[in-house]
Every structure is written in structure tokens, then in C-alpha cells.
C-alpha positions in Angstrom: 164.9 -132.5 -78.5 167.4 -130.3 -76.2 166.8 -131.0 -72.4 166.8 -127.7 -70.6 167.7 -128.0 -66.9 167.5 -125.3 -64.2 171.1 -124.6 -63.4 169.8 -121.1 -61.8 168.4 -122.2 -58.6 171.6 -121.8 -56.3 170.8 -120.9 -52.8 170.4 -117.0 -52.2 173.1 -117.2 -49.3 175.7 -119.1 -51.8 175.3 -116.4 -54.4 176.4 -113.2 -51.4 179.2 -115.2 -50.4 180.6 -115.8 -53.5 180.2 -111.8 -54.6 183.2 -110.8 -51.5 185.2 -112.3 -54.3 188.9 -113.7 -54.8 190.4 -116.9 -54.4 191.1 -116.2 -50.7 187.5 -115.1 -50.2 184.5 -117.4 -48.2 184.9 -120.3 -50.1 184.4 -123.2 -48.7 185.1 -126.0 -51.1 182.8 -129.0 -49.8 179.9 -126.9 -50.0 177.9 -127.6 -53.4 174.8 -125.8 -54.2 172.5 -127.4 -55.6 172.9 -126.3 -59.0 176.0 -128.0 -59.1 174.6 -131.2 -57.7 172.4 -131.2 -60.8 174.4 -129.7 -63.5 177.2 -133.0 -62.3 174.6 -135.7 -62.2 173.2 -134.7 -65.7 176.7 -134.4 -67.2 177.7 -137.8 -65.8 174.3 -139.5 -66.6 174.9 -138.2 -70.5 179.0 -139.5 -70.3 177.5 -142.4 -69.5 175.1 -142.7 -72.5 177.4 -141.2 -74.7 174.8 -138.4 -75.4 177.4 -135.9 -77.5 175.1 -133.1 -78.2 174.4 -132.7 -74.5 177.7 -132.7 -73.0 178.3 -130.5 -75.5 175.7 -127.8 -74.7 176.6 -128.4 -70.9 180.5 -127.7 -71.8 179.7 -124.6 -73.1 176.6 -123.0 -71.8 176.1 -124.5 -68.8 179.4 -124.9 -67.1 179.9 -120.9 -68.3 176.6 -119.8 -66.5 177.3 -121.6 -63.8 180.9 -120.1 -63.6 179.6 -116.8 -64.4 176.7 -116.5 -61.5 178.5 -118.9 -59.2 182.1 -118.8 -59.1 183.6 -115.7 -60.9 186.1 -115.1 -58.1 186.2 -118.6 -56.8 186.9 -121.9 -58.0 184.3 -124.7 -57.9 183.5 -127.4 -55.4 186.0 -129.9 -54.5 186.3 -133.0 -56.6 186.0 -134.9 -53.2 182.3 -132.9 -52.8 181.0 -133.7 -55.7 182.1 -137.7 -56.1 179.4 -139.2 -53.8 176.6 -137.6 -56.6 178.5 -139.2 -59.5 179.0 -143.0 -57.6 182.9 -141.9 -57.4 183.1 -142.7 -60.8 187.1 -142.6 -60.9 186.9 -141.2 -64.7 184.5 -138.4 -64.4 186.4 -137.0 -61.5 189.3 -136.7 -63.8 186.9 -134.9 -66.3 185.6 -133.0 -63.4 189.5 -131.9 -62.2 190.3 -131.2 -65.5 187.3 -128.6 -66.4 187.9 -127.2 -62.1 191.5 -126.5 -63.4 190.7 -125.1 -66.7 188.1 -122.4 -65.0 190.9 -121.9 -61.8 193.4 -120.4 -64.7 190.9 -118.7 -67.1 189.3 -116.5 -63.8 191.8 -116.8 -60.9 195.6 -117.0 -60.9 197.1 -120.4 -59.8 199.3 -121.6 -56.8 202.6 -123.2 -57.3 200.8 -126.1 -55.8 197.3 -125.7 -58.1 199.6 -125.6 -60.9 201.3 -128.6 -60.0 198.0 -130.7 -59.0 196.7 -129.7 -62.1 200.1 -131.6 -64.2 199.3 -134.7 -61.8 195.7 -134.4 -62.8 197.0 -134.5 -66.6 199.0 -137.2 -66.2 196.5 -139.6 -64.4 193.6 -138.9 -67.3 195.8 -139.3 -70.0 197.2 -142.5 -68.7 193.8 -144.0 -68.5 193.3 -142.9 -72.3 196.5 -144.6 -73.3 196.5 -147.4 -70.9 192.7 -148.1 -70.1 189.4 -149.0 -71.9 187.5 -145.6 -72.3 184.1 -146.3 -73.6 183.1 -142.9 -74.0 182.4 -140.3 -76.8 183.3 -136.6 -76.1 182.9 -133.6 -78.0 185.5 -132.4 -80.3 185.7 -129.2 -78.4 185.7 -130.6 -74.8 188.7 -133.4 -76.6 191.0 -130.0 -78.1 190.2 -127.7 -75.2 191.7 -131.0 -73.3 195.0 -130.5 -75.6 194.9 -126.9 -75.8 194.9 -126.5 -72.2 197.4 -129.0 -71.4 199.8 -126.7 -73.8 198.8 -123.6 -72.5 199.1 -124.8 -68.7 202.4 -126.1 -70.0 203.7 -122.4 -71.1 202.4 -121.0 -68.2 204.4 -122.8 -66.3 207.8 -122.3 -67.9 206.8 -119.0 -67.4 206.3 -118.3 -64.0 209.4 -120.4 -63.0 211.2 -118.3 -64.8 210.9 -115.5 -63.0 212.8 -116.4 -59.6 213.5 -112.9 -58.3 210.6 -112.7 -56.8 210.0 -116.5 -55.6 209.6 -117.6 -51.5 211.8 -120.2 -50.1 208.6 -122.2 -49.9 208.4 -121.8 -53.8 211.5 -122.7 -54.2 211.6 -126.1 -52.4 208.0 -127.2 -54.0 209.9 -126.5 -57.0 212.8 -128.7 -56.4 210.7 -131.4 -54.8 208.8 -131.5 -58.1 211.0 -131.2 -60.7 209.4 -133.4 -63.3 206.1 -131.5 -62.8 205.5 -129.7 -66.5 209.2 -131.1 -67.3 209.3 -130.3 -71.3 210.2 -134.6 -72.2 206.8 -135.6 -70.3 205.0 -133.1 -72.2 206.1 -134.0 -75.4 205.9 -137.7 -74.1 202.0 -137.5 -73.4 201.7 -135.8 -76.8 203.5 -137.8 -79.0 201.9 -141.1 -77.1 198.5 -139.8 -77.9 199.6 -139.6 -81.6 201.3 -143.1 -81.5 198.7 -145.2 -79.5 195.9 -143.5 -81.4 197.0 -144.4 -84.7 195.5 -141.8 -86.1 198.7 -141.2 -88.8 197.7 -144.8 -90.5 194.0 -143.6 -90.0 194.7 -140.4 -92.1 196.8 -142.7 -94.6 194.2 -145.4 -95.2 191.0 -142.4 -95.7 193.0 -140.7 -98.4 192.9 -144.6 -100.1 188.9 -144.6 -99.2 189.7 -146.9 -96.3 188.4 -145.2 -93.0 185.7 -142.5 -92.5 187.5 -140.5 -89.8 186.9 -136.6 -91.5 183.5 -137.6 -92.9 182.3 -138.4 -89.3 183.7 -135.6 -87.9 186.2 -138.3 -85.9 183.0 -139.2 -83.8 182.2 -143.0 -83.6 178.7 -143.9 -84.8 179.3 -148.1 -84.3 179.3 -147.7 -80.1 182.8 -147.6 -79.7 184.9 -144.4 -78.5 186.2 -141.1 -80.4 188.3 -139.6 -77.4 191.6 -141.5 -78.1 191.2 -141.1 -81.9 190.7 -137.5 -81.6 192.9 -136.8 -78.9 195.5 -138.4 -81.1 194.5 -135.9 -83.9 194.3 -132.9 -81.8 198.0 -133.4 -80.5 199.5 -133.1 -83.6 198.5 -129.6 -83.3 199.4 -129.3 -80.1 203.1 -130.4 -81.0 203.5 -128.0 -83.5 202.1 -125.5 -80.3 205.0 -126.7 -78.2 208.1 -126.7 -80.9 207.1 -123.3 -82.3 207.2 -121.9 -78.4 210.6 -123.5 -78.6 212.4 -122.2 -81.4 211.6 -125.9 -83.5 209.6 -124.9 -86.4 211.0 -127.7 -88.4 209.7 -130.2 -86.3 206.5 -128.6 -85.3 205.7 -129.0 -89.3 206.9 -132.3 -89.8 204.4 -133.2 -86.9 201.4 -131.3 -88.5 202.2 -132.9 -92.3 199.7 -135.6 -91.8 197.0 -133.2 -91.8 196.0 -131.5 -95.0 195.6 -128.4 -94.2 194.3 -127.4 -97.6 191.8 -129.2 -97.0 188.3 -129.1 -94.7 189.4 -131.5 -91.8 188.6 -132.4 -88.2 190.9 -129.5 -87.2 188.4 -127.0 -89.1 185.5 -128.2 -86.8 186.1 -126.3 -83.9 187.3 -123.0 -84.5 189.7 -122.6 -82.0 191.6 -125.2 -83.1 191.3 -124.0 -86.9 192.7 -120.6 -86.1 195.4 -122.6 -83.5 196.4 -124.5 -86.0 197.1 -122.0 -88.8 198.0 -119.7 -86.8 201.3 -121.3 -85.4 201.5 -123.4 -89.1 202.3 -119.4 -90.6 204.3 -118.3 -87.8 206.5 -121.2 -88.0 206.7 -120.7 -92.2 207.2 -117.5 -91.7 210.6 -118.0 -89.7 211.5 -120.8 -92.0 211.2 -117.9 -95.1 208.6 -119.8 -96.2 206.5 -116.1 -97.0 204.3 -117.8 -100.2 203.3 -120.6 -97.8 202.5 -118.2 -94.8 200.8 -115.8 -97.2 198.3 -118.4 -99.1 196.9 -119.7 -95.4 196.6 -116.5 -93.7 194.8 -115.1 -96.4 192.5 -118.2 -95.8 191.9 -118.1 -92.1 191.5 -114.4 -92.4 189.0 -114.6 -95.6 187.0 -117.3 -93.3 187.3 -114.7 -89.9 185.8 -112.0 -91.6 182.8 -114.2 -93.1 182.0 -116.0 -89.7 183.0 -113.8 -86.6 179.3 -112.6 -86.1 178.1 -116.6 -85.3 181.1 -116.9 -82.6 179.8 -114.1 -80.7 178.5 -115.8 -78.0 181.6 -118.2 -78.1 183.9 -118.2 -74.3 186.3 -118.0 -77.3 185.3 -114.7 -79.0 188.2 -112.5 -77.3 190.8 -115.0 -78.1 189.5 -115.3 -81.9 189.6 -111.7 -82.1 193.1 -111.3 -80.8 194.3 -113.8 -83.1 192.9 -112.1 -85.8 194.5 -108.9 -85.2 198.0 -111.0 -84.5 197.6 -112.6 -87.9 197.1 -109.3 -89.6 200.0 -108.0 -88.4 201.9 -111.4 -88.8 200.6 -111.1 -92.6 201.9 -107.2 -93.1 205.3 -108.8 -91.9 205.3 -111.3 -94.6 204.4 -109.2 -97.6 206.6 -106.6 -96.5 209.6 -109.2 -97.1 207.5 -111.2 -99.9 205.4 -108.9 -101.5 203.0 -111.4 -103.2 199.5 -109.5 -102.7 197.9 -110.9 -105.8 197.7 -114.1 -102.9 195.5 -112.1 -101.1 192.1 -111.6 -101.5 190.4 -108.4 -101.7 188.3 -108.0 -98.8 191.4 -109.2 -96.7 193.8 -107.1 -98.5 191.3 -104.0 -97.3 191.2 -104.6 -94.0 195.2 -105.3 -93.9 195.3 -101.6 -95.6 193.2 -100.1 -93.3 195.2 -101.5 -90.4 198.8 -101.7 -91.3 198.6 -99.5 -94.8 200.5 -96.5 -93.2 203.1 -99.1 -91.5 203.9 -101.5 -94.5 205.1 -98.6 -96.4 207.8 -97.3 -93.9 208.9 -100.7 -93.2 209.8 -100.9 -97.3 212.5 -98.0 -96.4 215.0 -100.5 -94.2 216.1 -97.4 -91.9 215.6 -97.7 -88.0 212.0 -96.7 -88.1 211.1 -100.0 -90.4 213.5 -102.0 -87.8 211.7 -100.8 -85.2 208.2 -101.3 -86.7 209.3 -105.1 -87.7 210.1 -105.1 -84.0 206.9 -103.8 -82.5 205.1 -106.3 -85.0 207.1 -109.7 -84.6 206.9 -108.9 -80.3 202.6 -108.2 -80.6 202.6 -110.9 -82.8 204.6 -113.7 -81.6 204.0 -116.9 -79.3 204.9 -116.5 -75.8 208.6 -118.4 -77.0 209.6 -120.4 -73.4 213.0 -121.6 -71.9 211.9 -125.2 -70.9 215.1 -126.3 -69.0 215.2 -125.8 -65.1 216.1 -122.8 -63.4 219.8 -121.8 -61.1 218.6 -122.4 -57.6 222.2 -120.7 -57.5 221.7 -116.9 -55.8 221.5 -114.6 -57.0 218.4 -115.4 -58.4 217.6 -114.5 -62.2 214.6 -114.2 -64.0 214.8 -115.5 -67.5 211.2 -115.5 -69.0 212.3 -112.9 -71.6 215.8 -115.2 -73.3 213.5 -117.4 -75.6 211.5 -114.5 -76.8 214.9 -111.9 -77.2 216.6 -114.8 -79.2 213.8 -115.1 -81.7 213.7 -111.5 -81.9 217.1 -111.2 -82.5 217.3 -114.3 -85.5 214.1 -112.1 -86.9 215.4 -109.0 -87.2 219.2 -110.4 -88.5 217.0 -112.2 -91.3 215.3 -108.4 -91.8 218.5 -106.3 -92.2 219.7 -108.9 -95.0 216.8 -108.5 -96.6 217.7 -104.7 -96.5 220.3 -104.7 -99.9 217.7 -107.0 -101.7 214.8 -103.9 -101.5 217.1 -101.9 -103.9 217.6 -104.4 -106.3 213.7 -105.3 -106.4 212.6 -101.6 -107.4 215.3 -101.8 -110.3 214.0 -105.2 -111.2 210.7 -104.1 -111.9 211.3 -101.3 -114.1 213.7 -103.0 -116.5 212.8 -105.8 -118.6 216.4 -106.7 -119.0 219.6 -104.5 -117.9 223.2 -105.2 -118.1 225.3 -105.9 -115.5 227.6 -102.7 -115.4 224.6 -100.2 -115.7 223.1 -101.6 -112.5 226.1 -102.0 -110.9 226.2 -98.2 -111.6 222.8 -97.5 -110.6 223.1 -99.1 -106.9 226.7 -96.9 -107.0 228.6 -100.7 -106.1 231.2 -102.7 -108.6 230.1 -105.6 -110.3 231.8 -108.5 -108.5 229.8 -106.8 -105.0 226.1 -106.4 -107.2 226.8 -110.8 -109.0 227.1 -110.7 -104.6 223.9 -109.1 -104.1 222.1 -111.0 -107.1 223.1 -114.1 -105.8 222.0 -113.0 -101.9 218.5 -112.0 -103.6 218.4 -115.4 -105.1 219.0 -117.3 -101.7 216.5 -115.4 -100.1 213.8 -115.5 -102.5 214.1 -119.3 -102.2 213.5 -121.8 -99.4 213.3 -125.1 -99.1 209.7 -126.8 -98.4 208.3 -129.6 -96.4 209.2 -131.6 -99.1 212.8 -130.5 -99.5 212.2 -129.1 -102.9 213.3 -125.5 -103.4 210.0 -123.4 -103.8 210.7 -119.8 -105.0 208.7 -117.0 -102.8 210.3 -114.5 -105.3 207.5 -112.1 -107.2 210.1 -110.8 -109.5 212.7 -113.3 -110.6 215.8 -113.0 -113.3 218.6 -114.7 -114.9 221.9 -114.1 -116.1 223.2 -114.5 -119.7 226.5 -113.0 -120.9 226.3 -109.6 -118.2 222.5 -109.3 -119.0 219.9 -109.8 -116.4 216.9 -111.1 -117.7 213.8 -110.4 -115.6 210.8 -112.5 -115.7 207.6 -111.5 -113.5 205.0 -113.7 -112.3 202.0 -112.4 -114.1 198.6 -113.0 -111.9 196.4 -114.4 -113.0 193.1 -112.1 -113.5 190.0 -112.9 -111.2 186.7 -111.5 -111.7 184.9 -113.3 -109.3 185.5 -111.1 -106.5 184.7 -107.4 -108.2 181.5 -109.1 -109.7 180.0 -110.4 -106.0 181.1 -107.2 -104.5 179.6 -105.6 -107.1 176.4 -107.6 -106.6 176.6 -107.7 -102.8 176.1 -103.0 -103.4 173.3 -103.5 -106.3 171.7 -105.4 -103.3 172.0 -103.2 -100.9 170.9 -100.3 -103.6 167.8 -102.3 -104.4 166.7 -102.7 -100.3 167.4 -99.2 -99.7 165.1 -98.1 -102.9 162.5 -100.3 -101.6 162.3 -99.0 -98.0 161.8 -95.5 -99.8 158.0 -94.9 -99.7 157.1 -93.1 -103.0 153.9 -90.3 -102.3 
């Protein structure tokens, strides 16, 4: 039975203050109303009994009304005001920092000195994870937004000290005082010890041999004992392949995410913004790696599961960024089968919604003149991470910003990797008209000699090949061909036909036929 409490009763006075707004405004952070008192004594009473479900509902619905009546200008009360109603419980206050830091950057924008606080704040939680005996059981959600934020705050960072033109001398000095705040090493550091101390690679291991429980539970631990380094450790992996595709690494950022099988249901598809997180950069980072066949096949996925289940996340704090992501992925999945047309991957709802968005755009960006360039442009730059230069600024005047070198250089590697693909779209249209073609007729055709089209053929080849996770060669090629005494022989993937889809659509309009008949009232 859910517990309701009444988070609503803040003091009429505390509510007008709040409403003159910003960060600067009447706040006084020792004051707590007495909504506050209560919603932090319940939520520290239920960490102490481990009672999942109701942190859970507090996390989400209660910490948001509270945020949303109390403090949508403001930040909350002082960790130091609200310690004497949780016995100064060192742990919880860390909780309590981190969720105060979390609302600071979602409604306010953050000091140079918030921003570092918050790092410090990071650091000291995490190191009781790795270091001391947590007997507690958190949410999944509370346990990724933990990660996700961390990564987020991380970015965020990297890049506002970029931009130095604007920065004060008192900027400046906090910066070089605190050099190793959000430094890229610790980062990766806290990740990768999260992973390591967890275990939660030999955990994954042993539960494919039917040796641990970790997915079937949901990572939660129904014996007494904890879940948050476990998960945390789980959750990182994710958030490593966050932080190498931001920098450039896609390599690494997939060797991190291999221990999840991501064709499978997992603890990662249990909250939803780690499931769209997770795919999201796992298609980016195929995508820059020419892997289009992998890209396609989980985009297709994600979006196929969007489009079924975005009505239940409406009331989600998440919603907006769900539906952003969506829309990125679309375009992220016009950019694919524009260099890899493979659309017998894609379903057919998917494949409608992709026409009615980017229908018009993926057949200019077939032509390979300046338009297509700059509509491969326009789509990479919506669609992209926020790419970040981790390394420390030139104190040296005069001062630079940079926040825009990470993201031009990707751009740049992108659209190089585009205008090769320019000669292939030429020899893909002759390709699929011919079953087999000799040598000198097509070298006719594109108007080039033969030695320059074996050139071309063998460029086509490269590119329509990568090499996977594995380091096996996978083809991404829909059309493929071989060579046998100045013949080309094409062979073409033939799809494989599936009814399933026209028959439910099908059945899904007889449905709607039938209800509309019966709400017709005959005379």
C-alpha cells in the first residue's frame, strides 16, 4: 500500500518569496519549510529500511512537486539545514547534495564555484561506494540519474571553460586553483573504478552460464544486502561509452559497452532514459565507425519501442529529453540509410514516420552536390553529442574560446567520409540495373578508363565493409559484386518477405472499422 504524505503544506509566506524568482532572489538557504522537513525525514526513514518503491515515488513525484511549487527559481535548503532532521546522517547528505545539485543545473545556471562543489560532492559519494560498506538499496533510476548526471555535469563543464573570452579574473584563478576539478583522468577514473570494484563484468559472465540472477532481479538485491555498487558498476559502462563518444573514442566507448547484450532485454532497458542513452550514443558511435547495418538494426529498435510507449512517459521529468532524442535519432537514422541504404532493416511504422520527416531530405542528399553536403551537415550538427575538448585551457592572453574544436573536427572527419562516398552513388545505380556488365561498358557508362573504374570498384568495396567488434569484416553493402575475367557479377541481398506487419496493420484498421460501425446508431 503507497503512503501518501502532504508535501503541499509549505508556509504561505515561503511560497511569495520564492515567486520574485532567480538564483539571486530572497532565498535564504537555512530556512526549510516544513514540507521539506517531512519530505527529508520520510526519504531518509525509507533509505534506512531499504523501502525501494518509496524512494522511488519520492525521486520522482515528490522531489518534482516540491521543486515545482517551491523552488522553480531557487535551489533548495542547505545541506547544513536539513542534517539536524536526518541525525547528520553523513551518507544521506551526500544523496541529499547530490539531488540539490542535480535540481541547481536542470532550473538555474551554475557558479564556477557550484559547479565545482558539486565535482567534490561526486567525489566524496562515490568514494564511500567504492571504499565503504553501503547497506542500502536504491532505485535503478535514482542509481543511473546518479551516472548520467555525473557525465552530463562533466560536459558541462568542459564546456563553459572553454569559452575564456568572456571569463573574470576571479574565474580565472578558481580555475587554476582547481585544476583537477572535472579533470577528464578522474572522470574516467571514478567510472572505470565503479566497473572494476563492482564486478559486474564477471557478474554478466557467470548469468549467461546460469550462475547469478543479476537481469532477472532487475540488479535489485532480495537477500538484505545492497544493489547500488552493483548497479552503479552496470550503469557506468554506459556512461563510458557517454564520455569516449564526446571525445572522439568510439572504439573504446564500444569495447566498454560489449559486456552488455544489447540485443537483449537487460537492466539498461529498465529505465528508459538509460535505454534510449545507451543506444543512442551505441549508433552514433557505429555510425562514425561505418558500421551503417549495425546503427540501422538498433535504431530501428529504439524507434519501433518510442513509438509504441511514448504515451506512458508523459508524465516522466524525462519526456522532453525522450522526445528530443527521438527526433535526433530519426535524423541520425536518415544519415545512415542515405550512405547504407538497407531499409528492408527497418520496420514499417518507423520507415513512415522517417518518410514523413526526412522523405523530402534523403532524396537530395542521394545527389552528392553542395545541397546534400550541406544537408549531411545540418543533420550530423542537430544530431550529434555535444563532442568536448577535455584538456585545460591557455591562461595565455589573448584569451580563446574553443568549445566549438571538438565538434568542427568531427564535422570535418564526417563530411570527408561523405564526399568519398560521392563516386560510389554512381556505381550503385548501375549496379542495380545490371545483373552482370563488363568491365569496359561501365567504364564507358561513368565516362572514366578502366584502370580509374577497378579504382572505384575497389573504393566501393572498402566502404561497403567495416570491421566489427569482433574484428571480423561485416559487409554493410545492399548490393554486392565480383569480378571474373572483366565481368562484374552482381549479387543483391534479397529480403526476406514479412507478412506480419501488413496483416496487424491490417487488423489494427478492421478494428477501428468495426468501433466506428458500432458507435453508428441505426434508426
Amino acid at each position: 500500500m503507497t503512503t501518501t504524505y502532504d508535501f503541499e503544506d509549505a508556509p504561505a509566506n515561503y511560497d511569495d518569496v520564492q515567486r520574485q524568482g532567480g538564483q539571486d532572489a530572497v532565498y535564504d538557504p537555512n530556512f526549510v519549510p516544513d514540507s521539506v522537513k517531512s519530505f527529508v525525514v520520510h526519504m531518509y526513514r525509507h533509505i534506512r529500511e531499504k523501502n525501494v518503491y518509496e524512494i522511488h515515488q519520492m525521486c520522482e513525484t515528490s522531489f518534482q512537486t516540491l521543486s515545482e511549487r517551491l523552488f522553480k527559481d531557487t535551489p533548495w535548503p542547505s545541506v547544513e539545514a536539513i542534517a539536524p532532521y536526518v541525525d547528520n546522517d553523513h551518507v544521506f547528505c551526500l544523496l541529499y547534495r547530490e539531488m540539490w545539485f542535480r535540481h541547481l543545473y536542470a532550473r538555474l545556471s551554475p557558479t564556477l564555484k557550484q559547479r565545482i562543489d558539486s565535482y567534490d560532492n561526486y567525489c566524496s559519494l562515490f568514494q564511500v561506494v567504492l571504499h565503504g560498506v553501503v547497506n542500502m538499496q536504491l532505485p535503478n533510476q535514482w542509481l543511473w540519474d546518479m551516472v548520467d548526471e555525473f557525465v552530463y555535469q562533466f560536459q558541462s563543464f568542459c564546456q563553459y571553460r572553454a569559452k575564456m573570452k568572456n571569463k573574470t579574473e576571479q574565474e580565472i584563478a578558481l580555475l587554476k586553483q582547481n585544476d583537477k576539478a572535472w579533470n577528464v583522468y578522474g572522470v574516467l577514473n571514478f567510472l572505470q573504478a565503479l566497473v572494476e570494484k563492482s564486478t559486474i563484468i564477471q557478474i554478466l559472465e557467470q548469468e549467461k552460464e546460469g550462475l547469478e540472477q543479476f537481469t532477472a532481479t532487475d540488479g535489485y538485491d532480495y537477500s538484505g544486502g545492497s544493489n547500488v555498487l552493483k548497479v552503479l558498476g552496470y550503469f557506468s559502462m554506459v556512461g563510458l561509452l557517454r564520455v569516449h563518444c564526446l571525445l572522439g573514442d568510439y572504439h573504446t566507448g564500444l569495447k566498454w559497452l560489449q559486456p552488455i547484450d544489447i540485443t537483449q532485454q537487460g537492466v539498461y532497458t529498465s529505465v528508459i532514459g538509460c535505454h534510449i542513452a545507451t543506444i543512442y550514443h551505441y549508433g552514433f558511435a557505429n555510425l562514425m565507425l561505418r558500421r551503417y547495418v549495425d546503427a540501422v538494426r538498433e535504431f530501428n529498435k529504439i524507434l519501433l519501442y518510442i513509438y509504441k510507449t511514448k504515451q506512458y512517459h508523459q508524465k516522466s521529468p524525462q519526456y522532453e529529453q525522450l522526445l528530443k532524442k527521438n527526433e535526433q535519432m530519426y535524423a541520425l537514422l536518415a544519415v545512415c540509410l542515405s550512405l547504407c541504404p538497407q531499409t528492408k532493416l527497418v520496420d514499417e511504422s518507423v520507415n513512415s514516420q522517417l518518410r514523413e520527416k526526412y522523405g523530402e531530405k534523403m532524396m537530395r542528399m542521394q545527389r552528392y552536390d553542395d545541397e546534400a553536403f550541406g544537408i549531411y551537415d545540418e543533420l550530423f550538427s542537430y544530431a550529434c553529442p555535444k563532442f568536448i575538448t577535455p584538456s585545460a585551457p591557455s591562461f595565455e592572453e589573448p584569451l580563446v574560446n574553443y568549445n566549438q574544436d571538438a565538434y568542427r573536427l568531427q564535422l570535418k572527419m564526417f563530411l570527408y567520409e561523405v564526399k568519398q562516398q560521392q563516386l560510389l552513388s554512381g556505381v550503385r545505380t548501375f549496379l542495380k540495373v545490371y545483373s552482370s556488365i563488363s568491365l569496359a561498358k561501365l567504364a564507358n557508362y561513368m565516362e572514366v578508363d578502366e584502370p580509374t573504374l577497378r579504382t572505384i570498384l575497389l573504393t566501393y568495396k572498402h566502404k561497403t565493409h567495416s570491421v566489427g567488434s569482433d574484428g571480423k569484416i561485416i559487409s554493410n553493402a545492399d548490393i554486392d559484386f565480383y569480378i571474373n575475367n572483366d565481368m562484374i557479377y552482381v549479387v543483391e541481398s534479397k529480403p526476406a518477405k514479412r507478412y506480419g506487419d501488413f496483416f496487424l496493420r491490417q487488423i489494427a484498421k478492421l478494428e477501428g472499422v468495426i468501433n466506428d460501425m458500432d458507435r453508428i446508431k441505426l434508426e
